[in-house]
N, C-alpha and C positions, 0 to 999 in steps of 0.2 A: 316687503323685503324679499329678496333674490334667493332663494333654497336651492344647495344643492349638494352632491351627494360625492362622499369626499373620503378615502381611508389615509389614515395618520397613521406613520412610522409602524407600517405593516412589513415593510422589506429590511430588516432589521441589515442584513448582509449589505444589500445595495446601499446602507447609509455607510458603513464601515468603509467600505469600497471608497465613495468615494471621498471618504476624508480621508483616505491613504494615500487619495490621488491629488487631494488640496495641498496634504502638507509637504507629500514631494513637489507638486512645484511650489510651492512657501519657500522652501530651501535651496529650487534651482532658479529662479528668478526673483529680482528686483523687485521691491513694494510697486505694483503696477501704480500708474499716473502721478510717481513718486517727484517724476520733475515739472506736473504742472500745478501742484497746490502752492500758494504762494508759504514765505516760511515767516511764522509768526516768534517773535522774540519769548512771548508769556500766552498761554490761554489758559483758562479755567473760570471757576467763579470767586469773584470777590469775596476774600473772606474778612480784611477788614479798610478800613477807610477813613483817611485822615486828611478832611477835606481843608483846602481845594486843591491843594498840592499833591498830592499822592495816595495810594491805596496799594493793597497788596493780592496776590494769588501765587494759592501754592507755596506760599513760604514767602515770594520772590517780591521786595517793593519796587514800584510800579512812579516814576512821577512824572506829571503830567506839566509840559512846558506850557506857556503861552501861545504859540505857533502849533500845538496839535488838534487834530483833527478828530474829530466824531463822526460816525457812519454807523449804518447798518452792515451789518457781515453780505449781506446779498444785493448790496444797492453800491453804485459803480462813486456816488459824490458823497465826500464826506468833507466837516465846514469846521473851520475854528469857533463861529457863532452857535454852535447846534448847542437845541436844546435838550441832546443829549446829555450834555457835557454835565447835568443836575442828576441824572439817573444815573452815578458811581453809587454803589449803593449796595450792603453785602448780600449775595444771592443770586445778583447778575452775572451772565456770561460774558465772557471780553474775549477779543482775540487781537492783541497789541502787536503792532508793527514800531521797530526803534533800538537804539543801542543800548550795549551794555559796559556801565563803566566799572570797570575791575576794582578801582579804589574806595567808590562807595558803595562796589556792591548793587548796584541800582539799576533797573530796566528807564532810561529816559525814552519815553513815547512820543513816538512824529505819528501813530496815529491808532485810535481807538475803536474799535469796532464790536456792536453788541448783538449778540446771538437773540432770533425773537422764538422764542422757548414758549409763546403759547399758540406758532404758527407752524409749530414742529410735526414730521410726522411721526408719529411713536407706535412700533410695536412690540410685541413681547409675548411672555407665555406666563399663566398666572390660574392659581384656582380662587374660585365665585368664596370668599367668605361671609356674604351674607346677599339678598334680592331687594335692591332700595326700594325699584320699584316693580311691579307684576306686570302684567299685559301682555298686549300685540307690541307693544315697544318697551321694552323692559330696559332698567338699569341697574348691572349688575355691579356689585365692586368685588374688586379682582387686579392682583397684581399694586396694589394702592394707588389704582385711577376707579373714578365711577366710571365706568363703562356704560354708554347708550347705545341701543340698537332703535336704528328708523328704518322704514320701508326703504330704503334705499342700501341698506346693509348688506352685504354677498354673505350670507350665511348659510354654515354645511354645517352635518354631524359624522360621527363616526362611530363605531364601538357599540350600535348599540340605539344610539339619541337616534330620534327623528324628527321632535318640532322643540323649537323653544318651550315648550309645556315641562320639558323633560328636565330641563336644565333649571338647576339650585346650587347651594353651598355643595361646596366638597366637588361640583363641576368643573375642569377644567378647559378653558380659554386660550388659544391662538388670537390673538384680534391684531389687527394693526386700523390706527383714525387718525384724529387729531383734534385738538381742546375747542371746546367752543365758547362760547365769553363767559360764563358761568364756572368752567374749568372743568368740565366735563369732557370724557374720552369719548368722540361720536363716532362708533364702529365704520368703517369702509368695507373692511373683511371680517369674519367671525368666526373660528372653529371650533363645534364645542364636543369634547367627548368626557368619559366618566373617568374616575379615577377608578382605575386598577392598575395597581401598583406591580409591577412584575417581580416576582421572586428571583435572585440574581445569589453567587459566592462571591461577597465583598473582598475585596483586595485587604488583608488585615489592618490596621491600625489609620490607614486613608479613606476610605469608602464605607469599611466597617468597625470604626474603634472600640477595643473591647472596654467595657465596666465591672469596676470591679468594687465593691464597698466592703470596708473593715469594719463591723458593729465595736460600739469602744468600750474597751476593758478586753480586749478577743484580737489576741497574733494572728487567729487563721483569717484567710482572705476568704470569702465568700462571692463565689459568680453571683452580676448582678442579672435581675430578670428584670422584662419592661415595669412590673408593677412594686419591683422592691425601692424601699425607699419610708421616710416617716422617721416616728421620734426613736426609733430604735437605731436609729444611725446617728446622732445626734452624740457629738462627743469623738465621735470616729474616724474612720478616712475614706476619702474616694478617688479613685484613679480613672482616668478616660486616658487609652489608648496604649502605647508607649514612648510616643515622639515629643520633640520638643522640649521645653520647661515646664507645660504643663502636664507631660508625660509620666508623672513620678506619681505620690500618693500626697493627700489633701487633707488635712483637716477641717472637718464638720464642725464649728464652737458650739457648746452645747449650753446658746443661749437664746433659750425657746422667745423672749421676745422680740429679740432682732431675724429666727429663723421665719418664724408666723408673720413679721411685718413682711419679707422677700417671696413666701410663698403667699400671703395674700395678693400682695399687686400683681407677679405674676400669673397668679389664676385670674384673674382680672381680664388680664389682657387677651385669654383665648378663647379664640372666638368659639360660638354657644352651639357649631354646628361641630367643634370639635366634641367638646364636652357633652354632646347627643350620642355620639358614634358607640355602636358597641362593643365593650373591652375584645372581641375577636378579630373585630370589623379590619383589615389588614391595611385601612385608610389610617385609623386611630393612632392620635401620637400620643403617649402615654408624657407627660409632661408633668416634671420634677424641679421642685425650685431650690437652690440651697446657698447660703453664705458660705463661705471656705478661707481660712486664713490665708494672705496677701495683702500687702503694700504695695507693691511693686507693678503689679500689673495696674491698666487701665481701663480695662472693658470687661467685656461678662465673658466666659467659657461655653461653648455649643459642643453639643457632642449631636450626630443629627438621629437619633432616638430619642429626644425630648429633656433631655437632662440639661438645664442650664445652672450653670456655678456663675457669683457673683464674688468677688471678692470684695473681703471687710474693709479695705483701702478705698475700695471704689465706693461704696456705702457712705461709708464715713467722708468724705470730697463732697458727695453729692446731697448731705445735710440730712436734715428731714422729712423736705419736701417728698410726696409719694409721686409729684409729675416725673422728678428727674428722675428719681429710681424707675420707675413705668418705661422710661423711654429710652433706660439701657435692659431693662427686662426683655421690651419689646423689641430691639432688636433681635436677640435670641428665638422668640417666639417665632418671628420671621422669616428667618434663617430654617425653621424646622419644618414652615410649614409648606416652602418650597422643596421640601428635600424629598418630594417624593419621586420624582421625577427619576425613578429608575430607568426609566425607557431611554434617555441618552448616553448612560454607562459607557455603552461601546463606542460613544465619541469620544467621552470624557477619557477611555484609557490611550485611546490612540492623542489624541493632545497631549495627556500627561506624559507619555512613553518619548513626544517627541519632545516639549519643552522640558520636564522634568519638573509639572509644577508641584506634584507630591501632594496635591490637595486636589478635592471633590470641585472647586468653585463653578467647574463649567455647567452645570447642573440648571445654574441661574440661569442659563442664559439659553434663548432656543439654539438651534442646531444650526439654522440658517444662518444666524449671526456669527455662530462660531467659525464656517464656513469664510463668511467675508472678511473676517479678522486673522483669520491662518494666511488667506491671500493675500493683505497687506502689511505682513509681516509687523502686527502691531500684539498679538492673542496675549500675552500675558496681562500687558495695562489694561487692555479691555475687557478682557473674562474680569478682572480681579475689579477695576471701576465698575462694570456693571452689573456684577454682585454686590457689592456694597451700597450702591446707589439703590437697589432694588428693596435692598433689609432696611434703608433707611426709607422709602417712600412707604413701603408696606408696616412699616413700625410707627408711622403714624397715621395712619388709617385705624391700625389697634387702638394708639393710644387717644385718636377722638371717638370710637368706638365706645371704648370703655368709660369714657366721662372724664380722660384727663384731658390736660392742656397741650394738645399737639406744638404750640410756640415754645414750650420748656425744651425739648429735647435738644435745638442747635445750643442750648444752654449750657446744657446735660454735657454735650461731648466736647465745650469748650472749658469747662470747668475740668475735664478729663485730660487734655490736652495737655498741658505740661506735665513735667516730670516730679518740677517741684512747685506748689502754688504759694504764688506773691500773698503777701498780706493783703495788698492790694486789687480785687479780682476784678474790677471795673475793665482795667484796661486789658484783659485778657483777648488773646487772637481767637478766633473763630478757625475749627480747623474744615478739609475741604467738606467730608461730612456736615455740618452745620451749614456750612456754605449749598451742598447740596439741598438741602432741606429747608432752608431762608426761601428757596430758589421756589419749591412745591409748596409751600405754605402762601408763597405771594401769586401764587397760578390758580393756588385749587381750593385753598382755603379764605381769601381775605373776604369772601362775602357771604361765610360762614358764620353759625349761631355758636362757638366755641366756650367748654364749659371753664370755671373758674379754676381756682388753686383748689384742688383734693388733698390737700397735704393733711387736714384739720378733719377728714370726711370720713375717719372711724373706718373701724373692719368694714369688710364686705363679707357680709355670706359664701362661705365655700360652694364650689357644685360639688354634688354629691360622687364626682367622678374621681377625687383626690382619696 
């Protein structure tokens, strides 16, 4: 492999610089090559499918004539015969050319075309949660891809590293490749430097949301610290931040069965290079599991110091299975464990200042990316799609980690998805989440040894880190 010698986000000014000078021109010029993309009626993936007539994405149904056309997105002939037309199918990417009839609502397709997602080339920014395999060609997972390095890899260090020797869990990854039949990330390029976390003054309640927990039977509020937390709050209330609806104070139910069942799978899911780190180590996420009264919501609460709230609504939706629970836990997990990346702060406020998007989300995302997405006047769907897509790829990488069933999750958040659930849950939509995730399970996982239902599979041992 190609070694060389590389410094990462040393010029903290010159980045600032020029994403002042990206998002001025974002605002004084046109989405560049905005009049040569062809314009597509629907793309996304498939989230569900009511063969042979129709399928949906994005909300939006989709039906497919007799006179339409199947292609590849990158291939110029597309055939009414093609034996595309069998792979509609939920997880796929489409990008649909055709009308739209106002009365029924309906995208009618003159022609279909599907994204080849395992010829993609993908990169990103991600830290090593565990070393699959050692060597002169290692394969690290990171980011929720296995990442491979071969002698053909451009690899540098920064910070510090000097050879692949150096590089473990808690390492952080630059890479860009692309999958190889197995579904494997095959590095092209490699960055790798250590985590140091930079000490920053968080913006209050967006970048640094305050905690704050009520022990119950006790008016007075007590500051939370990373390590407060256990049965002494149980009964009580907990507050993250003060925006939104979930800005207020929370009820703790102080019932230690259903608390220990949330904080069991939780700890489960993090990974064993967090629960090494030493309580000072300024890597270490101090991670906190709690149920909290709600109905109404449908997903978990993140605060990004380690505190994830689950609400008894969402619980109670998602049965007793511990896969589905696991694989809204691990979203959260996910979410925290990318949040170190303080080093792009000073991109992140300069996007926030000019979108106003009031949240951290840019964090997910490298810098260069952020870069291309201010220039094509696209940065909000993008930041906010490729953070999402990120917690869900790396939330199942946790959850086959830990011995659940990574195929539960697109379950998990379809069972989540309406407001109110049918009696009947068979015919439930898949939302784009699940649709993402359909998408990485039939890439990365279908020629995997994947483990069963855990729902029946008893505590697990705590690590002694709780």
């Amino acid at each position: 492999m190609k070694h060389t010698s590389r410094s990462l986000f040393r010029l903290p000014f010159t980045l600032l610089t020029l994403a002042f000078v990206i998002v001025t021109f974002a605002l004084a010029a046109p989405p560049a090559g905005a009049q040569e993309k062809p314009a597509f009626a629907v793309q996304g993936y498939i989230t569900a499918v009511q063969q042979p007539r129709s399928f949906e994405v994005n909300g939006r149904q989709v039906v497919v004539q007799p006179d339409t056309t199947f292609g590849m997105v990158n291939d110029t002939i597309s055939l009414t015969d093609s034996p595309l037309r069998d792979d509609l199918r939920v997880g796929a990417y489409v990008f649909v050319e055709g009308s739209y009839d106002r009365h029924t609502r309906d995208t009618k397709a003159s022609k279909i075309l599907f994204r080849d997602d395992a010829d993609r080339k993908l990169s990103g920014l991600g830290v090593v949660d565990r070393v699959v395999e050692a060597g002169p060609e290692p394969v690290y997972e990171a980011d929720g891809y296995r990442i491979r390095v071969t002698h053909q890899t451009q690899v540098s260090f920064t910070d510090g590293y000097k050879s692949l020797a150096d590089v473990g869990p808690n390492t952080w990854l630059r890479y860009e490749g692309k999958r190889d039949r197995s579904g494997d990330l095959v590095a092209t390029q490699l960055i790798c430097f250590p985590a140091k976390p930079v000490k920053f003054k968080g913006m209050g309640g967006s970048e640094s949301p305050d905690l704050a927990f009520r022990p119950a039977g006790s008016p007075a509020v007590e500051k939370a610290v990373l390590q407060q937390g256990g049965p002494d709050v149980l009964g009580g209330k907990v507050k993250i931040g003060g925006f939104g609806r979930w800005g207020g104070w929370h009820t703790i139910p102080a019932n230690e069965t259903l608390q220990d069942r949330v904080s069991r799978v939780g700890w489960s899911l993090v990974p064993e290079y967090q629960k090494q780190l030493a309580d000072n180590d300024p890597s270490k996420i101090h991670f906190r599991f709690y149920a909290v009264d709600g109905v109404m919501e449908r997903a978990e609460v993140n605060s990004n110091n380690g505190l994830i709230l689950i609400p008894t609504g969402v619980v109670s939706r998602l049965g007793s299975d511990d896969n589905r629970l696991a694989a809204v836990l691990a979203d959260g997990v996910a979410y925290n464990l990318q949040r170190q990346l303080a080093r792009s702060v000073s991109v992140n406020r300069v996007v926030n200042s000019v979108n106003a998007l009031g949240y951290a989300t840019i964090v997910f995302v490298p810098w260069v990316d952020v870069a291309t997405s201010l220039a094509t006047g696209i940065v909000n769907a993008k930041i906010e799609t490729a953070a999402e897509q990120q917690r869900g790829r790396v939330a199942l990488a946790l959850l086959a980690n830990a011995g659940y069933d990574p195929r539960q999750a697109p379950e998990a958040w379809r069972l989540l998805a309406p407001r109110h659930l049918p009696r009947n849950t068979s015919d439930l939509k898949y939302p784009d989440m699940s649709g993402y995730q359909l998408g990485i399970l039939n890439l990365q996982y279908r020629n995997a040894q994947l483990p069963g239902n855990r729902a029946d599979a008893g505590a697990m041992a705590l690590s002694a880190e709780r």
